[in-house]
Structures are given as structure tokens and as C-alpha cells.
N, CA and C of each residue as an Amber inpcrd file, in Angstrom:
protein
   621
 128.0970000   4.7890000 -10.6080000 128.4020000   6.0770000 -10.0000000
 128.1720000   5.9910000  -8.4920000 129.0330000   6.2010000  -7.9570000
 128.9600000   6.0610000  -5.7880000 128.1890000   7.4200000  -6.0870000
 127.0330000   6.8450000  -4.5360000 126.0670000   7.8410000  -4.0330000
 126.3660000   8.9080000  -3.9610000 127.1420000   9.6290000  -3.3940000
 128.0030000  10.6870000  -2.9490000 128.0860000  11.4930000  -4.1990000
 128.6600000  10.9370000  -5.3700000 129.0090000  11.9830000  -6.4450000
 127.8850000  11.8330000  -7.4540000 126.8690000  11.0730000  -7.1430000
 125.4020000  10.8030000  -7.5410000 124.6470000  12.1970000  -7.2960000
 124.8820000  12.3160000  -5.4290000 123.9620000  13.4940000  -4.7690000
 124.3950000  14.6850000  -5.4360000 125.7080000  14.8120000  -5.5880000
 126.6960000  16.3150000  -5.6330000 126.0890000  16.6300000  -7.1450000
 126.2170000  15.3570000  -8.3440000 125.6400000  15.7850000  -9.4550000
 124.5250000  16.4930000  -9.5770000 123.2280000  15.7880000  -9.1630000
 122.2040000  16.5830000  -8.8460000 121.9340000  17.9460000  -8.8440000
 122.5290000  17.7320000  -7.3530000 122.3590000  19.3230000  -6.5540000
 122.8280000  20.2660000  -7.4320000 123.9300000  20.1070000  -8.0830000
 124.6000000  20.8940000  -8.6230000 123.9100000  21.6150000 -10.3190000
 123.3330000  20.3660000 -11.0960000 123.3180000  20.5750000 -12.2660000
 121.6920000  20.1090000 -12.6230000 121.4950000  19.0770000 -11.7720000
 119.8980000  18.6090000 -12.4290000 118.5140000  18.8320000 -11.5870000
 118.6190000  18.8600000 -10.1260000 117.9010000  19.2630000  -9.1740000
 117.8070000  20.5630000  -8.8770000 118.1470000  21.3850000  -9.6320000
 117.3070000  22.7880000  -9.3560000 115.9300000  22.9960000 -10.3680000
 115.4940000  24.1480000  -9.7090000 113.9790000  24.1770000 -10.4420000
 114.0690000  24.6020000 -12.3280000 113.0060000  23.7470000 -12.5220000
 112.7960000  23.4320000 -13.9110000 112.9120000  25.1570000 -14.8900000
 113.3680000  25.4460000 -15.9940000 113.7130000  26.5010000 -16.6960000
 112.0300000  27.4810000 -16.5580000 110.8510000  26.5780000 -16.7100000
 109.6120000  26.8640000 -17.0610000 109.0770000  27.6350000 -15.4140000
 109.8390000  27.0170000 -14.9410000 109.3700000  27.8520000 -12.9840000
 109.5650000  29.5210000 -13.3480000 108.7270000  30.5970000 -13.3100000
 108.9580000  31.3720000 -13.4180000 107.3870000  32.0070000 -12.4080000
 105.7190000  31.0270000 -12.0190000 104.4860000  30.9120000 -11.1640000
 103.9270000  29.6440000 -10.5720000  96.2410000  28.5900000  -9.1300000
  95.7400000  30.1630000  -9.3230000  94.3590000  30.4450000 -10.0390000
  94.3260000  30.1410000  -8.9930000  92.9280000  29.9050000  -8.6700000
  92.5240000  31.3970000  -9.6340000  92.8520000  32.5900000  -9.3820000
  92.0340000  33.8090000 -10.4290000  91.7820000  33.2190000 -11.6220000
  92.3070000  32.4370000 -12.2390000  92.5630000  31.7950000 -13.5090000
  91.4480000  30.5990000 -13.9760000  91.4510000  30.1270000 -12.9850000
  90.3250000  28.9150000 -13.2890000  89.4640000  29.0390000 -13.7370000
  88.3930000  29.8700000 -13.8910000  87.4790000  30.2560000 -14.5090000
  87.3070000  31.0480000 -15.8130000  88.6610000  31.2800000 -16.3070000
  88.7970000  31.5770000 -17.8590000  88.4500000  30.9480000 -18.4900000
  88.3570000  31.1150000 -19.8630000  87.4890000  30.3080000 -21.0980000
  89.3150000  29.7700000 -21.2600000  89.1860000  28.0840000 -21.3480000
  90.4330000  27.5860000 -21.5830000  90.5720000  26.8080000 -22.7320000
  89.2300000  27.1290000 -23.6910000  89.4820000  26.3430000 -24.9480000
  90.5370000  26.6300000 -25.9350000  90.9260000  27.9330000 -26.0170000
  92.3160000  28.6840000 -27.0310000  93.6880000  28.3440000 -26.8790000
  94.6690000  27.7050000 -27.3400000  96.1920000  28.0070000 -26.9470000
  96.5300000  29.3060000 -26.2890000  95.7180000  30.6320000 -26.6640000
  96.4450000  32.0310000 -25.4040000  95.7450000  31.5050000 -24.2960000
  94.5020000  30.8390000 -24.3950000  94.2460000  30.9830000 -22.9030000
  94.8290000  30.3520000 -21.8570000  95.1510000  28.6650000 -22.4250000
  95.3570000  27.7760000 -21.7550000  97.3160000  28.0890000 -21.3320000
  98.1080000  29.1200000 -22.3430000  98.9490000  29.4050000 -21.8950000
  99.0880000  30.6230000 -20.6200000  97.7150000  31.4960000 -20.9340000
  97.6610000  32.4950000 -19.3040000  97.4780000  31.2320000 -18.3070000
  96.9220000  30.1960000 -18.3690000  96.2960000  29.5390000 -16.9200000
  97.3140000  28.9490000 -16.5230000  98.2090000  28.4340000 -17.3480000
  99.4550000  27.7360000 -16.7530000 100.3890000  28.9420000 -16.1370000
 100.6620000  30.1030000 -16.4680000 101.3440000  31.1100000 -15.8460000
 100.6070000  31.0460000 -14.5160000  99.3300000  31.3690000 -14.9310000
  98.8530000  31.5520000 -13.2700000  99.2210000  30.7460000 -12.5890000
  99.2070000  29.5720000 -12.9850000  99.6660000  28.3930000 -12.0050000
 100.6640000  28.5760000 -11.6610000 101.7730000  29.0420000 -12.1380000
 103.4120000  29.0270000 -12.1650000 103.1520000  30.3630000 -11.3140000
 102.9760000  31.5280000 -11.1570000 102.6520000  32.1090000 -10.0480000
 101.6370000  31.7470000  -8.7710000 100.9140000  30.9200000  -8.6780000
 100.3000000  30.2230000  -8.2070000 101.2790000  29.3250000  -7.0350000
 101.9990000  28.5000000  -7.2920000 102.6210000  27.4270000  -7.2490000
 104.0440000  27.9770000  -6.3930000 104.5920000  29.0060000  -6.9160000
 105.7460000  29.6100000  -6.8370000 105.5300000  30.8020000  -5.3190000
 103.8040000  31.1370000  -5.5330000 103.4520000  31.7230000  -3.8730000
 103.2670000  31.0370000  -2.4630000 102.9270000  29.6180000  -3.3200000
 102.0170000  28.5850000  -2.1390000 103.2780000  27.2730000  -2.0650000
 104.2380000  27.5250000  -2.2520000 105.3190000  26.1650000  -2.5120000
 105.3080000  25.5980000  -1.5080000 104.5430000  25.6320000  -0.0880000
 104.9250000  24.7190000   1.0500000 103.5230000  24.1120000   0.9160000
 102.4360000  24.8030000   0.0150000 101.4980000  24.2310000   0.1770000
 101.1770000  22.9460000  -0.3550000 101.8110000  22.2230000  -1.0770000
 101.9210000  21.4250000  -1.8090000 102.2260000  20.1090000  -1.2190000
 101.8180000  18.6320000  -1.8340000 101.2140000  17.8490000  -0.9000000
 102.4680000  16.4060000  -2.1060000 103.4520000  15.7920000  -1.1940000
 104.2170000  15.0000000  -1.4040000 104.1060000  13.5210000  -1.7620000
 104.5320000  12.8660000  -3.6040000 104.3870000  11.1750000  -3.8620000
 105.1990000  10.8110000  -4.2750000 105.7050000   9.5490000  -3.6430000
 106.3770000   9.1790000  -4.4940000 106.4150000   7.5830000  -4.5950000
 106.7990000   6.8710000  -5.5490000 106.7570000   5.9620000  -5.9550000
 107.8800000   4.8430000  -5.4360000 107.9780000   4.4770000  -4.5150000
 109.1600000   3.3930000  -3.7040000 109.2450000   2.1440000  -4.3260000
 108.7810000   1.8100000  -5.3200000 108.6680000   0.0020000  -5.9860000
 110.5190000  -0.1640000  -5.8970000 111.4340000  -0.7410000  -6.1000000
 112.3090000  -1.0200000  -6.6390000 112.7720000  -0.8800000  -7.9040000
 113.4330000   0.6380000  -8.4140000 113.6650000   0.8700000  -9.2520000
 114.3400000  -0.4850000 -10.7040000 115.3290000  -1.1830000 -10.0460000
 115.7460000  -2.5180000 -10.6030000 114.5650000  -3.7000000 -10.9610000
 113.8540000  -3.5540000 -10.3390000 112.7440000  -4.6280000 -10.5390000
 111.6960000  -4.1900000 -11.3720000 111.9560000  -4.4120000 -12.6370000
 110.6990000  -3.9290000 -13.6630000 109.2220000  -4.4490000 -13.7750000
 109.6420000  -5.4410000 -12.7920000 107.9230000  -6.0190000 -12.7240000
 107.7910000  -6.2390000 -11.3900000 108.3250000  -5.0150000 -10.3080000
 107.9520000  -4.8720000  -9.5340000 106.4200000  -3.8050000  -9.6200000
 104.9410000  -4.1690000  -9.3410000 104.1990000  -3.1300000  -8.9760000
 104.9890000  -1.5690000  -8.4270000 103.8310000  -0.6730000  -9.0110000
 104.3590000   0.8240000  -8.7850000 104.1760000   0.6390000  -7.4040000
 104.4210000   1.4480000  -6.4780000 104.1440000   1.8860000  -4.7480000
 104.0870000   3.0620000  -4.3820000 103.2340000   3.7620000  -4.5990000
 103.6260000   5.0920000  -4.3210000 102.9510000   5.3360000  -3.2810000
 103.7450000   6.4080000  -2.2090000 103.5410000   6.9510000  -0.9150000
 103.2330000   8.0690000  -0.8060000 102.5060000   8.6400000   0.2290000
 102.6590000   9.9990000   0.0680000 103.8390000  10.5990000   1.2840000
 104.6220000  11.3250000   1.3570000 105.4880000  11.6910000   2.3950000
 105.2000000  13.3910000   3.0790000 105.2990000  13.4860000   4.5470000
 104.4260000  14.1030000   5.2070000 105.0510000  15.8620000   4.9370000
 106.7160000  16.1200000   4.3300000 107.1570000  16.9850000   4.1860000
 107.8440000  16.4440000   3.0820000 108.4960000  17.9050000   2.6170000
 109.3710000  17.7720000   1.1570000 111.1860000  17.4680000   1.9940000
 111.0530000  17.7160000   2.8340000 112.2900000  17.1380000   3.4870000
 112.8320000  15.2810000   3.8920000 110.9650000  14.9930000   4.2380000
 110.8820000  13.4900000   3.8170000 111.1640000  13.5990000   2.2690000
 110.4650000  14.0090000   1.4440000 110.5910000  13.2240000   0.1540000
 112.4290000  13.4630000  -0.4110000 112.6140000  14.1890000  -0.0510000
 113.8840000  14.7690000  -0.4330000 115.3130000  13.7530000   0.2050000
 115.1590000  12.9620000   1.0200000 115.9000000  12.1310000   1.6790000
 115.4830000  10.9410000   0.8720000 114.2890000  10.7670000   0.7220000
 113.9720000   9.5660000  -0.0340000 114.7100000   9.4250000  -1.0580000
 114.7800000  10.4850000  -1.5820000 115.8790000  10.4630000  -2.8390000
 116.9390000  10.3170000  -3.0890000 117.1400000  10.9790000  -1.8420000
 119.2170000  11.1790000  -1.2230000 119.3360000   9.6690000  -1.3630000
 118.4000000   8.9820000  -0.3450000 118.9820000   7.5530000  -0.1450000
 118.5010000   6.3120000  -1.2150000 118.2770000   6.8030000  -1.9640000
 117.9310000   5.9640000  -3.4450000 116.5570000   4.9320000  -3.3120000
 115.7950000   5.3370000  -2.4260000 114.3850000   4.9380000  -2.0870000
 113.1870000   5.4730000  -3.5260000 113.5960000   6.0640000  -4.0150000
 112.5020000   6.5620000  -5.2360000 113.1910000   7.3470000  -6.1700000
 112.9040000   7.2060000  -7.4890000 113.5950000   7.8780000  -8.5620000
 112.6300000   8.0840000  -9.4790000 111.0410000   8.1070000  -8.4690000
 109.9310000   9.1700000  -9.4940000 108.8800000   9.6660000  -8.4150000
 109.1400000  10.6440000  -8.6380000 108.2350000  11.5090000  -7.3460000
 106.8880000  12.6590000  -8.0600000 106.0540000  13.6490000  -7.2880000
 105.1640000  14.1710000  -7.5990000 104.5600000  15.2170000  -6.5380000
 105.0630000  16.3700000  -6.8240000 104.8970000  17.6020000  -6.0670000
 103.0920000  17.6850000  -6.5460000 102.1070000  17.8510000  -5.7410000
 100.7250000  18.0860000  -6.4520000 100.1860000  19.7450000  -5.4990000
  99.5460000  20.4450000  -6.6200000  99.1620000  21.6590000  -5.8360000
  97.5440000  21.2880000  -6.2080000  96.9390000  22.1950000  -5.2170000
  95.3820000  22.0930000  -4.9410000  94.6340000  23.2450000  -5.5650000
  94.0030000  23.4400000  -5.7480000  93.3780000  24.8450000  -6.1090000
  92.4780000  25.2930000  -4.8890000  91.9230000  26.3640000  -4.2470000
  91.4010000  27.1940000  -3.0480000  90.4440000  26.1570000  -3.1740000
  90.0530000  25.2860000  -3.6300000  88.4440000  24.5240000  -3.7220000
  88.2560000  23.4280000  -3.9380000  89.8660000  22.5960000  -3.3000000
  90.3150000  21.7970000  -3.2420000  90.7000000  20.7260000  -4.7230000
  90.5080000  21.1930000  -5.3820000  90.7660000  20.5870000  -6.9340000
  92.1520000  20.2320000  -6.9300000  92.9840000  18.7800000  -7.2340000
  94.5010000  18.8350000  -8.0090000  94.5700000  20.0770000  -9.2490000
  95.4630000  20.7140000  -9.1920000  95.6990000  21.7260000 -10.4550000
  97.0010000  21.6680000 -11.3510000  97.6330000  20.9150000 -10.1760000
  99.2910000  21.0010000 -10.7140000  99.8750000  19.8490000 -10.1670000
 100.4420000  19.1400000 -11.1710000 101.5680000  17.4850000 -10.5260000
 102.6900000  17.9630000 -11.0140000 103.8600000  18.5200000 -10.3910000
 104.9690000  18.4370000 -10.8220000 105.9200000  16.9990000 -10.9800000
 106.0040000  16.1290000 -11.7900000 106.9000000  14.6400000 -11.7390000
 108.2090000  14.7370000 -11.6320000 109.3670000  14.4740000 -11.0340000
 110.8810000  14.4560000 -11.2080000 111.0010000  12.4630000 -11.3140000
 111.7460000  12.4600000 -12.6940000 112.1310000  11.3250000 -12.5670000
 113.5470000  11.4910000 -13.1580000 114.0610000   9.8120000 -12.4790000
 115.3700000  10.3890000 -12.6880000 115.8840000   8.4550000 -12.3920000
 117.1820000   7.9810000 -12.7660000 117.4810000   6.7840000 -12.6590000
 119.0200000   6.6450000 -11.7990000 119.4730000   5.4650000 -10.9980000
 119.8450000   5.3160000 -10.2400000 121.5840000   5.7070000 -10.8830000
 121.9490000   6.0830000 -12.0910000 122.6390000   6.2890000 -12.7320000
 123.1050000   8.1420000 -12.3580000 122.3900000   8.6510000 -12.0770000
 121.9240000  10.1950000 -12.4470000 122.8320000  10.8570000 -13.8140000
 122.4250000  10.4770000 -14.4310000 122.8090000  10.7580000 -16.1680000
 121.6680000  11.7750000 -16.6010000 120.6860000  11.8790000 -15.9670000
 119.3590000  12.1900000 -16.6730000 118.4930000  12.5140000 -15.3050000
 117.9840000  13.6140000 -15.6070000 116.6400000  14.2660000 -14.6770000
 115.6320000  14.5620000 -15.9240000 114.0070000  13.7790000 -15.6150000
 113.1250000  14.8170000 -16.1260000 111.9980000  15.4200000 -15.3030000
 111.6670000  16.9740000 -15.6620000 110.2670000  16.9410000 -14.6790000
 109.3520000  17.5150000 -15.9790000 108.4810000  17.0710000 -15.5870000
 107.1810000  17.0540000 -15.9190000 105.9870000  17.6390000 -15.1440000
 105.6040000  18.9340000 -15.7220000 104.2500000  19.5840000 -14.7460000
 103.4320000  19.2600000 -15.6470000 102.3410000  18.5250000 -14.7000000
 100.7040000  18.8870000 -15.8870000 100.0130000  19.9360000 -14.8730000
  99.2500000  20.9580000 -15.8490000  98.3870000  22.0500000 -15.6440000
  97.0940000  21.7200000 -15.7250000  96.4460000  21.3940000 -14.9070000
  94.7360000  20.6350000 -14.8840000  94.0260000  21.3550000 -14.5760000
  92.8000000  21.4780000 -15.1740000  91.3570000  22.5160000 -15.3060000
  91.1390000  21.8500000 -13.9840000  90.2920000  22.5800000 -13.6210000
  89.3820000  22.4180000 -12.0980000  88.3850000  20.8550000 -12.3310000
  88.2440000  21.0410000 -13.6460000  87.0830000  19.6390000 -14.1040000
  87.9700000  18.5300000 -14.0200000  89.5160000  18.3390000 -13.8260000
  90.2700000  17.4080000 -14.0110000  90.9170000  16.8610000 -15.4710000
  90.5250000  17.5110000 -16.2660000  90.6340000  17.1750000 -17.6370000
  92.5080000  18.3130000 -17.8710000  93.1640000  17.5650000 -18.3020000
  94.6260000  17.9550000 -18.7610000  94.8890000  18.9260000 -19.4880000
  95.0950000  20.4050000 -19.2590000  95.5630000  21.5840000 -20.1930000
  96.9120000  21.9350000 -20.5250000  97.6860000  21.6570000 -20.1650000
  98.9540000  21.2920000 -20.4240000 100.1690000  20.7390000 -19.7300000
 101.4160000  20.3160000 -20.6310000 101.8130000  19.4610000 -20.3540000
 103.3780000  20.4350000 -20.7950000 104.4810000  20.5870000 -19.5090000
 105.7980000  21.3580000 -19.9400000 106.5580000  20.1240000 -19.4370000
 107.2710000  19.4570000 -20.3840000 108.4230000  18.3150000 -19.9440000
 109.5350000  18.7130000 -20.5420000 110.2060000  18.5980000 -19.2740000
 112.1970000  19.2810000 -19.4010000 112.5480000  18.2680000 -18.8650000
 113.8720000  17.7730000 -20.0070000 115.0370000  16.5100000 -19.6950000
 116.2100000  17.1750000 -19.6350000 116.7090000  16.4540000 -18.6840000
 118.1930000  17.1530000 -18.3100000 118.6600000  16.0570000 -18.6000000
 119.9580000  15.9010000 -19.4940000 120.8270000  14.8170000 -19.8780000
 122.0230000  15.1310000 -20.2710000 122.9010000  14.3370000 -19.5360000
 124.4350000  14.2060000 -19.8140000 124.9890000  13.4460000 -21.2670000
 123.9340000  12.9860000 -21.3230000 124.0830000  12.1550000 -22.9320000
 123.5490000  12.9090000 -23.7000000 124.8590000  13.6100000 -24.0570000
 125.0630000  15.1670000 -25.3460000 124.6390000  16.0460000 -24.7150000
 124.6330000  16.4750000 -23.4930000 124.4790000  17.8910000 -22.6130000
 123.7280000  18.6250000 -22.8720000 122.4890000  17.9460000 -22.6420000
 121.4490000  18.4890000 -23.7580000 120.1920000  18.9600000 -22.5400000
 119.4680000  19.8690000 -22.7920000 118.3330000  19.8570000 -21.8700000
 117.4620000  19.9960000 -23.2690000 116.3810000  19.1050000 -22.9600000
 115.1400000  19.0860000 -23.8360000 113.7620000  19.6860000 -23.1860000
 113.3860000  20.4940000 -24.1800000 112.2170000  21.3010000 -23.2240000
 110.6970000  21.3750000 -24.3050000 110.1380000  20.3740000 -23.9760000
 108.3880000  20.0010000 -24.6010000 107.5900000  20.7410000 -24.1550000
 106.5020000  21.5720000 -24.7050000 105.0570000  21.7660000 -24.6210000
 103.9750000  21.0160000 -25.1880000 103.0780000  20.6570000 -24.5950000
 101.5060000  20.0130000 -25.3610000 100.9080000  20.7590000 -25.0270000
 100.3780000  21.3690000 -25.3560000  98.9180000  21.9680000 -24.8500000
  97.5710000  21.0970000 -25.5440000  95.9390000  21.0000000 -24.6350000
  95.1690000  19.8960000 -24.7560000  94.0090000  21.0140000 -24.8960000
  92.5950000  20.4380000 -25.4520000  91.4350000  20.9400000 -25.5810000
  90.7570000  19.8450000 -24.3830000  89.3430000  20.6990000 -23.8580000
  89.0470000  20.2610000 -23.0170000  88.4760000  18.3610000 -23.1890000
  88.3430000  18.6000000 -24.3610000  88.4180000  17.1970000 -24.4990000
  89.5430000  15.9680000 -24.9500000  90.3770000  16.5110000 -24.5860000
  91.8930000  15.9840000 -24.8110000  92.5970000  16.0360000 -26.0870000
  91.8760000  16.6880000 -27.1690000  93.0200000  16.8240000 -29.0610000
  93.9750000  17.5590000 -28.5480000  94.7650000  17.3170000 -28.8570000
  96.4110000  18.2930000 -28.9570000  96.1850000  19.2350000 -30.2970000
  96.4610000  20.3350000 -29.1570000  95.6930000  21.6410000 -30.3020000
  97.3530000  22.3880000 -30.2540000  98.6050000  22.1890000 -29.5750000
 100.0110000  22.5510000 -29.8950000 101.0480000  21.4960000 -29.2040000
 102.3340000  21.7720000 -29.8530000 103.0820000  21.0990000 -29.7660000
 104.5440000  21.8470000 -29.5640000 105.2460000  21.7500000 -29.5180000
 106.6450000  22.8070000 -29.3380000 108.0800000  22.0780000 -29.0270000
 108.8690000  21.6530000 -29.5110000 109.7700000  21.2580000 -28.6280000
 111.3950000  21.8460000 -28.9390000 112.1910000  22.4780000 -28.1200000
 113.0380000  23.2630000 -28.2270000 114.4140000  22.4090000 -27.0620000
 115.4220000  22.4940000 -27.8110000 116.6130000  21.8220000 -27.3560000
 117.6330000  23.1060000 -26.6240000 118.3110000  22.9730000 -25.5070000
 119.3710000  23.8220000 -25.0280000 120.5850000  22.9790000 -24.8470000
 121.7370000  24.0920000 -24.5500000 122.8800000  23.4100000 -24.3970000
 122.5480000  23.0080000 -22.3940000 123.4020000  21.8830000 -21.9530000
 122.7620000  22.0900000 -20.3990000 124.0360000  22.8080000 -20.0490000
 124.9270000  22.9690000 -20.4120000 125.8900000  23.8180000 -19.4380000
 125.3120000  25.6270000 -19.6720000 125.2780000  25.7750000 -20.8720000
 124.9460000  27.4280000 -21.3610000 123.6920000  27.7490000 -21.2480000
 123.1090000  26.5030000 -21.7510000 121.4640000  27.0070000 -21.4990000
 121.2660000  28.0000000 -22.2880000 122.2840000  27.9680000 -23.6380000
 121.6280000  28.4800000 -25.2030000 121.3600000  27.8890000 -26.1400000
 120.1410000  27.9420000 -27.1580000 120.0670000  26.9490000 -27.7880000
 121.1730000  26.1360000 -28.3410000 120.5150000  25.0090000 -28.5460000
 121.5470000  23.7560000 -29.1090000 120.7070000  23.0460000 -30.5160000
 122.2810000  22.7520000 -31.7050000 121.5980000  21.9010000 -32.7000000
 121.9050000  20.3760000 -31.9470000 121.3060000  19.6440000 -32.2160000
 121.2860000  18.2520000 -31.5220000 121.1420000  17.3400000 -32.6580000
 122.2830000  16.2220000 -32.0450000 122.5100000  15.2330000 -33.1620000
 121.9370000  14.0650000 -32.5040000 121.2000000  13.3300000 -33.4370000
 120.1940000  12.5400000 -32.7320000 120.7480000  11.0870000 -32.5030000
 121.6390000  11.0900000 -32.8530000 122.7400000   9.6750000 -32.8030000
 122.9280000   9.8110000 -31.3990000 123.5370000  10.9390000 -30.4520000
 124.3230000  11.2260000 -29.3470000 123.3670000  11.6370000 -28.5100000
 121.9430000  11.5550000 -28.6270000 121.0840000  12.2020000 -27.9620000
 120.0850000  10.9730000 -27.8110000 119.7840000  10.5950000 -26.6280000
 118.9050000   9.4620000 -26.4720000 117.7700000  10.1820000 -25.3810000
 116.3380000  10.3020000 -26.4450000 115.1140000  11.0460000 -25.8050000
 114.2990000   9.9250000 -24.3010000 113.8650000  10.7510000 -23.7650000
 113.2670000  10.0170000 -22.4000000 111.5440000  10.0870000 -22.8740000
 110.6240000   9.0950000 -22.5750000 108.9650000   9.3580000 -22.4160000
 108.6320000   9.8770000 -21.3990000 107.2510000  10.8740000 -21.8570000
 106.9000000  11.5340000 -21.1480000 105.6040000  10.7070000 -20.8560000
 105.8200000  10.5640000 -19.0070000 104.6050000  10.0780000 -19.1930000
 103.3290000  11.2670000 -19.1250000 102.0780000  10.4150000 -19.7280000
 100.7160000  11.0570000 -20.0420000  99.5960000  11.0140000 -19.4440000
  99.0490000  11.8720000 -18.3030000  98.3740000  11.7720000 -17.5310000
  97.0060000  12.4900000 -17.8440000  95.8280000  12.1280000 -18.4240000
  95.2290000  13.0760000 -19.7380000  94.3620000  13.5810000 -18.8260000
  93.9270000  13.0680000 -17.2570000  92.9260000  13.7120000 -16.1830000
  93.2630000  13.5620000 -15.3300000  93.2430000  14.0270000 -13.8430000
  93.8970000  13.6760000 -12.3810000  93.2520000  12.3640000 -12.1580000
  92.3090000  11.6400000 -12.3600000  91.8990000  10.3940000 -11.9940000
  92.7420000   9.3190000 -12.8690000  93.5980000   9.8960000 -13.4530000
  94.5470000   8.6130000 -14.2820000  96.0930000   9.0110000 -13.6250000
  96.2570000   9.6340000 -12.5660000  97.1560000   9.9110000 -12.1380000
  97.8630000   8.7180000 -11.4010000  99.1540000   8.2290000 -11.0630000
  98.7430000   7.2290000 -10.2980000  98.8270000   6.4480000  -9.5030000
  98.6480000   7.8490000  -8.1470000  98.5340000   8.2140000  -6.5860000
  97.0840000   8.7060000  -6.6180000  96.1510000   8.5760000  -7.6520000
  94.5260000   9.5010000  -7.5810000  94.2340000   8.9970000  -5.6350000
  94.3990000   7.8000000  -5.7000000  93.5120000   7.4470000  -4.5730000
  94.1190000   7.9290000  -3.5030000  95.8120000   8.1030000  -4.1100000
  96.1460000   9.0550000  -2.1860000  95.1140000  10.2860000  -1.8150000
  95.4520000  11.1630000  -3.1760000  94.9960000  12.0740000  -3.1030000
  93.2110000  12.3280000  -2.0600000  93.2880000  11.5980000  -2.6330000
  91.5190000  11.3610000  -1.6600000  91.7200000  11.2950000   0.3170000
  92.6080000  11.2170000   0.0930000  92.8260000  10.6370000   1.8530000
  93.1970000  12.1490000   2.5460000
């Protein structure tokens, strides 16, 4: 696929914000052991996130997408206008929006990955307790292979059991549900980041 109708795909169909964007620090201090709770804290976040969007601190991963045993590289870039060119020009095809909490805590990694093909966008937010420990996990795949958007929940106990699970299929043009045939539908991994210290830019973050 030439760059050009690479970018236009994108913009058009896979690079806008994730279905789950709809929002926090008020939140942090809730009891987050319950599935209701840990689903209020991620709202907060999603209002959270959705007030402070410039506040948010730019990674991404430059290794050579083609080279599978190239080491990861990830950078941090000083604006989302850097990271956003990075992309244009096929410099990274897995990046990481991270929000802070008022008290400097990671709270939120948004991931966009995506391959030099653009057939396929996924993002991935994890929702992290202030302690660093993983409360949930919303992964949406956008794919041209069967026009499918796939949309996952995990939700985690503070000690990491998967206490829910959810996963719900749309059409990607209608964006009403879809039955999905699993022959024509080829699923993407999510990656699993179970605390911000297994993240893995942790050490940018420190700088």
C-alpha cells in the first residue's frame, strides 16, 4: 500500500479516537476492589484524560518494524505533533499516550499499534491504581480483514485475578453489532502490562 493512501486510510477510518473515549484523580481513592468500582475509576479517567489531553506525556517505540529481532527503542517525543509525524513517516507503528495523576502517578497508557500495511489499528488503554497495580484493560481492533472492530474489557483485582471479561464485535463501517465468522476474522494480541513498572518505557517515565 503507497504511503499516501496508507495516511488517507487512517485518518479517515482507523485514527480517530477509540469508541470507549467518552473521559481523575477524585477517583483514586475509591475502594477499587468491585467490578462497579473499578468501572467508575476508569470513567473518571476517561473524563479525566478527555479534560487534560495536552497533558499527556509522548512514546514511542522506533526499532524497525521489519526487523523482528530488532531490540524495542522506545522514545519519548516532546509533542503529539512530533509523535504524530513519526507515524506519518513510518518511523513507529506502536506508540503510548501516558496520563499522570495530580501526584504524579502513571494512571493511564493509551497504546496505538498498527503495521506498515494499515489493514489494522489497535489501541489499548490500561487504567492503573495510583499503587501501579493494573485495573483495567479496554482493547479496540480496527480491521479491514472482515470489517470488523473488536472491542475487549478485562477488568483486574488489586492483586492481578481477572475478576471480568467482555468481548463484543461491531461492524467497522456501521458500528452496529456484528456476527463474526472466525475463518475471515484474524484476532490481534493484546499486549499485558499487569503494573506501570512492566511497562516498557517505565524508565522514560522517570526522567
Amino acid at each position: 500500500m503507497r504511503p499516501l493512501l496508507f495516511s488517507l486510510l487512517l485518518a479517515a477510518i482507523l485514527l480517530t479516537l477509540p469508541l470507549s473515549y467518552t473521559n481523575a484523580s477524585a477517583f483514586a481513592q475509591a475502594n477499587q476492589g468491585s467490578v462497579a468500582s473499578i468501572e467508575s475509576y476508569a470513567r473518571g479517567l476517561d473524563v479525566y484524560i478527555k479534560r487534560n489531553a495536552r497533558a499527556a506525556r509522548y512514546f514511542a517505540d522506533t526499532a524497525s518494524y521489519n526487523d523482528q529481532n530488532a531490540p524495542a527503542r522506545w522514545q519519548e517525543f516532546r509533542t503529539k505533533r512530533a509523535l504524530d509525524s513519526a507515524w506519518q513517516n513510518g518511523k513507529t507503528y506502536t506508540s503510548s499516550n501516558v496520563w499522570f495523576s495530580r501526584t504524579g502517578e502513571p494512571v493511564v497508557a493509551l497504546f496505538t499499534l498498527s503495521s506498515p500495511s494499515g489493514d489494522w489499528v489497535q489501541y489499548v488503554t490500561n487504567y492503573y491504581r495510583k499503587d501501579g497495580t493494573l485495573a483495567k484493560t479496554n482493547a479496540e481492533l480496527r480491521t479491514f480483514m472482515g470489517d470488523v472492530i473488536r472491542i475487549s474489557d478485562r477488568l483486574y483485582d488489586e492483586r492481578g485475578k481477572l475478576l471480568k471479561e467482555q468481548t463484543r464485535f461491531l461492524d467497522l463501517q456501521t458500528r452496529k453489532p456484528k456476527r463474526v465468522n472466525k475463518d475471515q476474522f484474524m484476532d490481534m494480541e493484546v499486549p499485558h502490562y499487569a503494573t506501570t513498572s512492566a511497562l516498557p518505557f517505565y524508565k522514560l517515565l522517570k526522567k
